[in-house]
N, C-alpha and C positions, 0 to 999 in steps of 0.2 A: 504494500500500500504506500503510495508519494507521500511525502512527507507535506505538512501545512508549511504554507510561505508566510513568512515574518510579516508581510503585507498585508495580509490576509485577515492573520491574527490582530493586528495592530487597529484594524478594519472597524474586526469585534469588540473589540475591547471599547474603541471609542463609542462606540451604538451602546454595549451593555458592557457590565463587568462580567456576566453571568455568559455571556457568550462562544467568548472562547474555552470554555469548560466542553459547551455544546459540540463544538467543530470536530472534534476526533469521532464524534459519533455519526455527524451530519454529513460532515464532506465541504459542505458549502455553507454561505452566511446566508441564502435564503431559505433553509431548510432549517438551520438553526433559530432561524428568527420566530419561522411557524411553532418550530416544536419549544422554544420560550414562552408563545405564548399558550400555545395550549397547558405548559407548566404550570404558569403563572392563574391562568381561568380556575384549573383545577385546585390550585393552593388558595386561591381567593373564596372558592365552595367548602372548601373545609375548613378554613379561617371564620367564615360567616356563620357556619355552624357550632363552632369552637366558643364562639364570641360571646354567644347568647346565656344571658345570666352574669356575664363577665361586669366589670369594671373595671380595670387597668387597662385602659388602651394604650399606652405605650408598651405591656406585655404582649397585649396581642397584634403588636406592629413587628416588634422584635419575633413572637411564634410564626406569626407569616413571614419571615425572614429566612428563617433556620426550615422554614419545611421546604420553601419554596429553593434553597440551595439545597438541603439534602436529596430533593427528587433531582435536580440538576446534575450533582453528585454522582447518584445513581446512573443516571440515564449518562454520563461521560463515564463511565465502568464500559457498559455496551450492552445495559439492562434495556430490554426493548420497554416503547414507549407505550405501550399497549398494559403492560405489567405495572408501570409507575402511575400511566393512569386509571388502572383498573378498569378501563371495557376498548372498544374496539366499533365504531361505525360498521352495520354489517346491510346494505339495501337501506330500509327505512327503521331498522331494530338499533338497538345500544345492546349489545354482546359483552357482558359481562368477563373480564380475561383473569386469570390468577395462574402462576406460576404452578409448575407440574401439568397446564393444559396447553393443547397445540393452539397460538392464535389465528383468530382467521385471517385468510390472504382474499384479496379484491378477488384475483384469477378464481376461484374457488365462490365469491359473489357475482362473477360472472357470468358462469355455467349454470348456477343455480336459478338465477333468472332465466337464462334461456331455458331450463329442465320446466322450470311453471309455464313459460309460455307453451311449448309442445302440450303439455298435462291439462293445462287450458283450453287451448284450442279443442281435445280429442272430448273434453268434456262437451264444451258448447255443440260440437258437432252429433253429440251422442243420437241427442231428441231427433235428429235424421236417420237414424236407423232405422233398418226393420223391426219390427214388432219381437220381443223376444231377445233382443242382441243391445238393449240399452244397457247405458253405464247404471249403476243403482251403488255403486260401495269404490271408493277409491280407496285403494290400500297404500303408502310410501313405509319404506325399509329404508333405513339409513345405519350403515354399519362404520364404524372408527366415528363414531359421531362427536367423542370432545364436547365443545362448549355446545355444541347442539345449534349451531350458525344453520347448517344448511337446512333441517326440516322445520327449525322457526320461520325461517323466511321461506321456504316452500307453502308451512302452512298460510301466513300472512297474504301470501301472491294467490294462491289456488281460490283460498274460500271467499274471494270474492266472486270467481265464476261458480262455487258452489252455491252460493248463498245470492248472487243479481240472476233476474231475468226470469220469464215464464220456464219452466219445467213440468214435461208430464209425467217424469217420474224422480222424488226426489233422489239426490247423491248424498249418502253419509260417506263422512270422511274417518280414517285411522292411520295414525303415524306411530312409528315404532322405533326408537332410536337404541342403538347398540353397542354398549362399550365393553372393556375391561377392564377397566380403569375406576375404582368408587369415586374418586377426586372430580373424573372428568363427567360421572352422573349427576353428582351435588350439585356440580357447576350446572350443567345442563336443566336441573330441573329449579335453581337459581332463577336462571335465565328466563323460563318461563313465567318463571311469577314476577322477576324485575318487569318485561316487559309487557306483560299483564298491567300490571301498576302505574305504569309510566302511558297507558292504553294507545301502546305502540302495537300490541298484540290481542285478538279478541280472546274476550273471556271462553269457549270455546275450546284453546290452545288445550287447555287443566285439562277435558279429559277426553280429551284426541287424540292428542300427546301420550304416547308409553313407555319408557325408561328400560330397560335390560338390560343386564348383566350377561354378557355374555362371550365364550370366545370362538372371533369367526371362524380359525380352524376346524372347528369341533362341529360346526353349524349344519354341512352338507352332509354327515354321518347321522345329524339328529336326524333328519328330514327324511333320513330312509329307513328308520325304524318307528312309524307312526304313532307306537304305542308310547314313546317319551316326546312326542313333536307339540310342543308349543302351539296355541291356534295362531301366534304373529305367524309362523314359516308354516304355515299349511298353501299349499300349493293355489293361483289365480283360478277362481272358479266361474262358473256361468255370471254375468253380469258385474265383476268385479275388474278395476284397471289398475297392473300393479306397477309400481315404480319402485325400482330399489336404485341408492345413490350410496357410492362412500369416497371418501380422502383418505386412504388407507396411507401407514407407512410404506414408505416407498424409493428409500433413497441406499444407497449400498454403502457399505462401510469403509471400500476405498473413497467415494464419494465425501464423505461424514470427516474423514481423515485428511485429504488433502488438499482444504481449501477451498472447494468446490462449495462447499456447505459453509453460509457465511458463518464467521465466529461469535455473534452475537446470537446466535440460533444455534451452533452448538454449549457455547457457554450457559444459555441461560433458559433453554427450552427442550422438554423431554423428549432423551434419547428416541424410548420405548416408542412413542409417536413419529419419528422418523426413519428409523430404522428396524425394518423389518428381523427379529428375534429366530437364528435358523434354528433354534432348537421348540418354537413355537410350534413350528409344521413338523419338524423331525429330518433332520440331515438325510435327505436318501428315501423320504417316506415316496412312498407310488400315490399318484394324484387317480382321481376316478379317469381321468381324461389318458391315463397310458403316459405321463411325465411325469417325471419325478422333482425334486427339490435339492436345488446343488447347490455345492458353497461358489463364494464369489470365485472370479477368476474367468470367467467369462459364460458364456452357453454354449452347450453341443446340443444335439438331435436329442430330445424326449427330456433334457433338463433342464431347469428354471434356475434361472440365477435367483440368489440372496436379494436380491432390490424388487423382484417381481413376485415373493411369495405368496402374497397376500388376496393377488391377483386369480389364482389356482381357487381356492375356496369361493371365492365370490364368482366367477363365469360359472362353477361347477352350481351355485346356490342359485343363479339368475336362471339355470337351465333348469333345475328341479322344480321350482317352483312357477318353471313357465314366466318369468315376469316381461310385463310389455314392453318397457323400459329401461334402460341400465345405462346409469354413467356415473363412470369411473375416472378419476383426475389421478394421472401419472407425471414425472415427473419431467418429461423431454419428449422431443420429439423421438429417439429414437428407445424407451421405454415405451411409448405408446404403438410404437410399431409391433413390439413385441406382444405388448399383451391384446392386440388387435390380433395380430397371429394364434396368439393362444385360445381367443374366442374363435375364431374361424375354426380350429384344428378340432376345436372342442364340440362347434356347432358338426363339423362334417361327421365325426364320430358317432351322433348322436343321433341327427337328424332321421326320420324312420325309425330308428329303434328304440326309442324311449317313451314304449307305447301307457308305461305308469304315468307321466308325467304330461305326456302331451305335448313337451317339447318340439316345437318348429325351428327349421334354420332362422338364422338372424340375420336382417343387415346390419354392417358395421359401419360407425362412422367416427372418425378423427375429428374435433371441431377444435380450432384454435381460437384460444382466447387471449386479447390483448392487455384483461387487466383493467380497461375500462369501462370495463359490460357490455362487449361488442364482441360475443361468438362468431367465428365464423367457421360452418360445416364444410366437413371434406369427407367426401366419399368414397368408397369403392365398388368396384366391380362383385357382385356377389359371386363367385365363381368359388366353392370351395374345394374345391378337384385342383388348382391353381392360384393360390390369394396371392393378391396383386393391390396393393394400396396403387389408384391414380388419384395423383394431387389434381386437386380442379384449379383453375385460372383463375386467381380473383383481380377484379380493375385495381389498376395503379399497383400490382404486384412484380414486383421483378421477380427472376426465375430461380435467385439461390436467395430468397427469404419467402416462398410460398409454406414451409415446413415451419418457419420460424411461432412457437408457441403453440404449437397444434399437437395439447397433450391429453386431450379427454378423451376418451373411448367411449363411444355409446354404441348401445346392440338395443336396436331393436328388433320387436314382434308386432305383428297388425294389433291394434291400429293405427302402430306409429311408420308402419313400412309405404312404402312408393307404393304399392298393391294391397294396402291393409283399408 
């Protein structure tokens, strides 16, 4: 990392004293300036709270003094600003953040919006169907779910097509979030009641919203011995439309180690949510799909690298359960190629013979997102005999940045398919 210019700093220092604290974290004096003042908004909310009952106001200039450099402090360590300030802008929500849980990322608010527009649309389109084939029950699955970012604001975006317009047959809704983590449930069910409160979220959310403990390893094995299966992982039945979504760990541990992984995100944000655990799946275990689970060091033919474990359980769970929908946030473009292969490999295996489950081929799709809530889909050829990612041409694309950002995988089934 280049070193700050004495210019720079000199810069800072005349604007604030507290500034140049900021710059090793920010890079620049416009970034620092933001993130002083959002310091400064936040020390001023808990000083106004502090205050009440007080009489020494020159104590409570001096305590607004001392928090507002300690969180400064803090935040020049390489403590992210998400943690000093305790939540996180996530769509129209305030996402609750604490240490020990993954914070959300825009890229990850971006997909999430485009997942509600698709889920939207398939709704509003329902009441066109034939007789017998409307939606009646929307199901979402959201697995590695942390603070519980994506199905709060799934829920927030969906239930207004649930809840405006003529329907002649209503849609109840269920969401079902999935961790193993008790820290990141707390938070999660936190989160819904902060934003219940703050009536950023409808009252609704409390018991829509379902919480589980669970781990997704284990999850595709529950699902095939009925008699222990949970009714969240019971398999899309007549009139129901399922949507399963996760952010799973996904980074590999060369990745974690050499810089690749900024150092504010390894220092201060858990491992366990980053990096996929190979002794979670089992070094060497056989996937349903005929792959197994290999340590890092690259892929060969039928094994899965350490960064893409996580992946194996969830195509295998998206296939059981028939879901209509699935998208999946990896972490590159060339991680998403892979586990786009791995769906393909998985669908061709399956397709016709998974007459339990009712599982169909899928199409898959790569959609890049730029981060500021502007997906954009890439498709492929459905050929499973053959998978072949073609990048589509998008306007004002040049030809070596079409792949740039294009990390989400989604698989769909009718009624999200070209033909559904």
């Amino acid at each position: 990392m280049p070193r700050l210019s004495i210019s720079l700093l000199r810069r800072a220092r005349a604007a604030h004293p507290f500034l140049p604290l900021l710059l090793p974290a920010c890079r620049n004096l416009h970034d620092a300036r933001n993130e002083l003042r959002w310091l400064k908004e936040y020390a001023d909310a808990v000083w106004k709270k502090m205050k009440k009952g007080k009489t020494a106001q020159s104590s409570h200039l001096n305590h607004h003094h001392h928090l507002l450099l300690s969180m400064v402090r803090r935040r020049a360590t390489g403590s992210p600003l998400q943690y000093i300030l305790r939540s996180q802008p996530f769509g129209d929500l305030d996402i609750l953040c604490r240490p020990g849980v993954l914070i959300p990322r825009p890229e990850t608010e971006a997909y999430t919006y485009q997942t509600a527009h698709l889920v939207s649309a398939a709704i509003n389109n329902s009441n066109s169907l034939a007789a017998g084939k409307e939606i009646h029950h929307l199901r979402l699955i959201d697995l590695c779910t942390g603070t519980g970012c994506i199905p709060l604001l799934l829920h927030s975006l969906i239930c207004q097509s649930l809840r405006g317009g003529r329907r002649s047959t209503p849609i109840s809704l269920s969401i079902d979030a999935i961790d193993i983590e008790h820290r990141a449930l707390r938070l999660a069910n936190r989160n819904i009641s902060h934003n219940i409160s703050q009536n950023l979220l409808s009252p609704h959310a409390r018991r829509e919203i379902s919480l589980h403990r669970a781990n997704v390893f284990n999850l595709p094995a529950l699902t095939r011995h009925s008699a222990s299966t949970p009714s969240w992982l019971a398999p899309a039945s007549a009139g129901q439309l399922l949507v399963l979504t996760s952010n799973p760990p996904y980074i590999s541990p060369k990745a974690y180690r050499d810089g690749t992984t900024a150092r504010s995100v390894r220092l201060f944000e858990p491992k366990k949510a980053l990096v996929p655990p190979l002794v979670a799946a089992g070094a060497g275990a056989a996937m349903d799909n005929g792959r197994s689970c290999g340590s890092e060091g690259g892929s060969r033919s039928g094994v899965v690298v350490q960064a893409d474990l996580f992946y194996c359980p969830i195509i295998e769970l998206s296939r059981q359960l028939n879901a209509h929908l699935t998208v999946l946030e990896c972490g590159d473009p060339a991680q998403a190629r892979r586990v786009a292969r791995l769906a393909a490999d998985d669908s061709a295996m399956h397709t016709g013979t998974d007459s339990s489950s009712g599982a169909t081929g899928v199409e898959i799709e790569i959609w890049r997102c730029d981060g500021e809530g502007t997906p954009i889909a890439y498709r492929h050829d459905s050929h499973f005999n053959g998978f072949d990612m073609q990048w589509c041409t998008v306007a004002n694309d040049e030809p070596d940045t079409k792949e740039r950002g294009a990390r989400i995988v989604v698989l769909k089934r009718p009624p999200f398919t070209a033909s559904g």
